[in-house]
C-alpha positions in Angstrom: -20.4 3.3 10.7 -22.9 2.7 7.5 -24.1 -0.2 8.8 -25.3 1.4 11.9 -26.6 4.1 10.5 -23.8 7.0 10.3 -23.1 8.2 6.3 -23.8 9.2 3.0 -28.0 9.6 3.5 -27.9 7.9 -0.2 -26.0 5.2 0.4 -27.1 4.0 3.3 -30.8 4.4 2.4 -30.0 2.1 -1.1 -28.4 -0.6 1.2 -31.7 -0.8 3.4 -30.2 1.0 6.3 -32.4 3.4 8.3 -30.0 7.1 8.8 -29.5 7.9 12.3 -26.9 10.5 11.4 -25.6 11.7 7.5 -22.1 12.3 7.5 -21.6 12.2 3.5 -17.8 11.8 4.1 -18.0 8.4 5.5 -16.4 5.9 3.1 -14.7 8.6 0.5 -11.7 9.9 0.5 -9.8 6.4 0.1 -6.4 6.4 -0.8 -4.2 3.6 -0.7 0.1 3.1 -2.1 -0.1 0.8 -5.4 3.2 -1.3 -6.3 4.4 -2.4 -9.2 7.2 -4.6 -9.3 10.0 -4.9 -12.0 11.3 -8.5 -12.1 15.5 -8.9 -12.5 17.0 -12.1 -13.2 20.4 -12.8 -11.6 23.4 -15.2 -12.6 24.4 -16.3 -9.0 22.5 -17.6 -6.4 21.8 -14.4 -4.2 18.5 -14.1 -4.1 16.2 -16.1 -1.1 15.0 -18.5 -3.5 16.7 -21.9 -2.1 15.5 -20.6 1.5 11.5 -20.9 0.9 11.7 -24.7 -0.1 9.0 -26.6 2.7 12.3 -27.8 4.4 14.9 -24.9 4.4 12.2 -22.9 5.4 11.5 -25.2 8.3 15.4 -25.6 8.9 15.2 -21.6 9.1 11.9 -21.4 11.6 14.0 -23.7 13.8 17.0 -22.3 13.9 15.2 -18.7 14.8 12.8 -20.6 17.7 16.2 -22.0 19.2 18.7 -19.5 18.6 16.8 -16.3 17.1 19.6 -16.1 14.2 19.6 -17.2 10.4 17.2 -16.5 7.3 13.9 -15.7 9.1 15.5 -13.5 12.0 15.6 -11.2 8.5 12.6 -9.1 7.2 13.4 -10.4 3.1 13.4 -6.6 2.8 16.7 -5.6 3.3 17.2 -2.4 1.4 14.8 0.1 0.9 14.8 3.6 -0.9 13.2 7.1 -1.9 13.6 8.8 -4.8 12.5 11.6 -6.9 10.6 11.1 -10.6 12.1 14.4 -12.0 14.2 17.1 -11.0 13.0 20.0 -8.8 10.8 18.1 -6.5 11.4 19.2 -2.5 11.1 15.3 -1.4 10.9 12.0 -2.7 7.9 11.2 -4.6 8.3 7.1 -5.0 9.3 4.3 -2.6 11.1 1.2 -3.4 10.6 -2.4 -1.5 13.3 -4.8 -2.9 11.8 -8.2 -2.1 15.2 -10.8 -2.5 12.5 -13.2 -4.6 10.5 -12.7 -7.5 6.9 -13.7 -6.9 3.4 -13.1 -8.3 0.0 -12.7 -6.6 1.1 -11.1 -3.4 3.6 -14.3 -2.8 0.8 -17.1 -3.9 3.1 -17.3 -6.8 6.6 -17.9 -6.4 8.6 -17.5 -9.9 11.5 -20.2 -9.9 14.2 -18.7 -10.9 17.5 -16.5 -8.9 16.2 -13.1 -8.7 14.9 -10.0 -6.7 12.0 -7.3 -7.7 12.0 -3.5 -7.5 9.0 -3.2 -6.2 7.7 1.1 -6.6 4.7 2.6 -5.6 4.0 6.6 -6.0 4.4 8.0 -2.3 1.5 10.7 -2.2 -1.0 9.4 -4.8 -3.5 11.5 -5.6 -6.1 9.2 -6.6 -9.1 8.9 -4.6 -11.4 6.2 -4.0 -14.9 5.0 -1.8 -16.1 2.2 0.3 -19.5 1.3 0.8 -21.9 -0.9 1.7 -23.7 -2.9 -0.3 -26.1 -4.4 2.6 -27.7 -4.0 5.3 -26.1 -7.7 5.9 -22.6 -7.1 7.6 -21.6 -10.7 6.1 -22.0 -9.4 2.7 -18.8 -8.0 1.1 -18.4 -3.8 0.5 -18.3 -2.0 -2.8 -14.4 -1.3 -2.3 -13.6 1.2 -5.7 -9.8 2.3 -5.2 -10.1 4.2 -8.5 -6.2 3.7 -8.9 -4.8 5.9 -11.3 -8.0 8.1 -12.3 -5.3 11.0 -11.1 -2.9 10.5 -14.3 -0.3 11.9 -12.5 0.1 8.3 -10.8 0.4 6.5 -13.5 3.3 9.1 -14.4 5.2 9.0 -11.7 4.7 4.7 -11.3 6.6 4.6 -14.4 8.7 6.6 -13.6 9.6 3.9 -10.9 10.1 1.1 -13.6 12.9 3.5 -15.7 14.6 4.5 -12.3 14.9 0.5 -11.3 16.3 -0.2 -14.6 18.6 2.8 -14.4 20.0 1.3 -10.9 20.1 -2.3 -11.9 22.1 -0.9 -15.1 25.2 0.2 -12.9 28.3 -1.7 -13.0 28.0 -2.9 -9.3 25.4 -5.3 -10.7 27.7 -6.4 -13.9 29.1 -9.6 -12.6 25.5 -11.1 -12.1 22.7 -9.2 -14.0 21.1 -11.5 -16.0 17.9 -10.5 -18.4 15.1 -8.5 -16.6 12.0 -11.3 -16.4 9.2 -8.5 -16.2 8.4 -6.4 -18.0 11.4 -7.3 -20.2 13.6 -4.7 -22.1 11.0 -4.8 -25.1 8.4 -2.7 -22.9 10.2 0.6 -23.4 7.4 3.2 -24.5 4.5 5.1 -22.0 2.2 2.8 -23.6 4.0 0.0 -22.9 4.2 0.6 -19.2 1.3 1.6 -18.7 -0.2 -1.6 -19.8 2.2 -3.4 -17.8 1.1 -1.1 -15.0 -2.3 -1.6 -15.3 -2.2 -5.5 -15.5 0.4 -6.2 -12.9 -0.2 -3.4 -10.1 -1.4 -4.2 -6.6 -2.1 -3.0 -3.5 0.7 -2.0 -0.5 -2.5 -3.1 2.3 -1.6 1.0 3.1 -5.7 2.0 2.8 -6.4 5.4 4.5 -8.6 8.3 4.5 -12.3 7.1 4.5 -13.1 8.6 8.1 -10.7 12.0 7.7 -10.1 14.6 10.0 -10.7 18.1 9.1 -13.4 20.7 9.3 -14.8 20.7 5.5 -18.3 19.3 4.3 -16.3 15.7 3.5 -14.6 15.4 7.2 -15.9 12.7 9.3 -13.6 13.8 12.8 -12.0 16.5 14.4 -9.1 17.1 15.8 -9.5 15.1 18.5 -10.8 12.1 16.5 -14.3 12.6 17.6 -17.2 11.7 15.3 -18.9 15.2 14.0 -22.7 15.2 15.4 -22.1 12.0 17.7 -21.3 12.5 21.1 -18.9 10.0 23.0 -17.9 8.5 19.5 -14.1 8.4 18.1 -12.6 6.7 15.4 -9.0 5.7 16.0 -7.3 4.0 13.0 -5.8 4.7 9.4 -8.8 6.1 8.2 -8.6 9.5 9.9 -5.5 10.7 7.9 -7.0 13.6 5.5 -3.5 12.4 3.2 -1.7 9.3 2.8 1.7 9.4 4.8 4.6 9.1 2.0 5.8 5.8 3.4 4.4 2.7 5.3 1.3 3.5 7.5 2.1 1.0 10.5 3.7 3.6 12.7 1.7 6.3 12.4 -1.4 4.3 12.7 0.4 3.1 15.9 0.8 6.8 16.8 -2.6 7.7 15.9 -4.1 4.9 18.5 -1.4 6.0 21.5 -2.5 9.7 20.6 -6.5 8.8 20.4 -5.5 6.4 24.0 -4.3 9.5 25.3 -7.6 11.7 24.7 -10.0 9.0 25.6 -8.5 8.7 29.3 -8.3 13.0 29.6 -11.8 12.8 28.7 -12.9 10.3 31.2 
């Protein structure tokens, strides 16, 4: 919407772009999960490690094309969970992936050795970032600023995560094959420690929302029905309506938002 013409008046003028419309909430309000993965060693071979070599994982491709069974008929992220950071809370405050490989670089980088990753992000950050323009060129790249952890509460309640993996991972169902944890290791006990870690090592959970939100104060960009304030016959119908991240995985309710905004577009017609 910037690059036609539809934002911040300020931002669109310093990118070359003539203002058709301000609607200074275009491109805040960005919110996003951020993991951060704790790295376990294991002693026995449990983890998927021997199933990504070039040819098991083309054994594995096969044998789900034929007979829609085996390793790849599986999501590699069996278990799941929500948890709280502290006593008192009503609801869970930090998710858990637990990937069955340990990997760097959003999987670029596989780490060669038997293990699985406690992967947390903080459910309802309260960071906020922006996105815009840079351009009046739509090839060139936006200014993306998630401002991750500017609210310190995130960074509380993501190391939080680390301490409650290692408090799982310390029961005695995981005795007979815990080995050492790989990262951050046992030595990086303190806030400070963590934090570091945190700030190094965090990444994105591809869950960006929020830059085109819904509402009815100076910052919203649609209404309730998803139409564009000040344009008529305009709707935005994706992620970036929700005023709040959801406290899990945005696929379905993104789904929900475009059978919802499907549903208004034919009444109005």
């Amino acid at each position: 919407m910037q690059l036609s013409g539809i934002g911040d008046a300020e931002t669109l003028k310093a990118a070359g772009v003539k203002v058709l419309h301000e609607l200074p909430g275009v491109g805040e309000n960005l919110q996003d999960h951020v993991c951060i993965t704790l790295k376990q060693q294991i002693t026995k071979p449990y983890s998927a490690l021997s199933k990504i070599t070039p040819f098991n994982a083309a054994k594995s491709l096969a044998q789900y094309v034929l007979f829609k069974s085996g390793p790849a008929s599986a999501n590699g992220l069996q278990c799941m969970a929500f948890v709280k950071s502290r006593p008192g809370l009503s609801e869970p405050d930090i998710q858990f992936h637990l990937p069955m490989v340990m990997y760097r670089d959003h999987g670029r980088q596989i780490i060669k050795k038997e293990g699985f990753m406690a992967m947390a992000n903080a459910c309802r950050p309260r960071s906020r970032g922006t996105v815009k323009i840079a351009s009046a060129d739509p090839a060139h790249q936006p200014l993306i600023d998630p401002r991750y952890f500017s609210d310190p509460e995130d960074m509380r309640v993501t190391r939080e995560g680390i301490r409650v993996a290692r408090h799982v991972i310390s029961q005695k169902e995981f005795d007979e094959f815990r080995g050492d944890e790989y990262e951050p290791g046992a030595i990086a006990a303190s806030d400070d420690d963590l934090d570091s870690y945190i700030r190094e090592h965090s990444h994105t959970a591809y869950h960006p929302v929020g830059t085109c939100k819904m509402g009815s104060d100076s910052l919203a960009v649609v209404d309730e029905n998803l139409r564009v304030r000040g344009i008529d016959r305009l709707r935005v119908v994706d992620a970036s309506v929700m005023p709040n991240i959801v406290s899990a995985n945005t696929n379905f309710p993104t789904m929900m938002i475009a059978e919802k905004g499907a549903e208004m577009i034919r009444a109005a017609q």
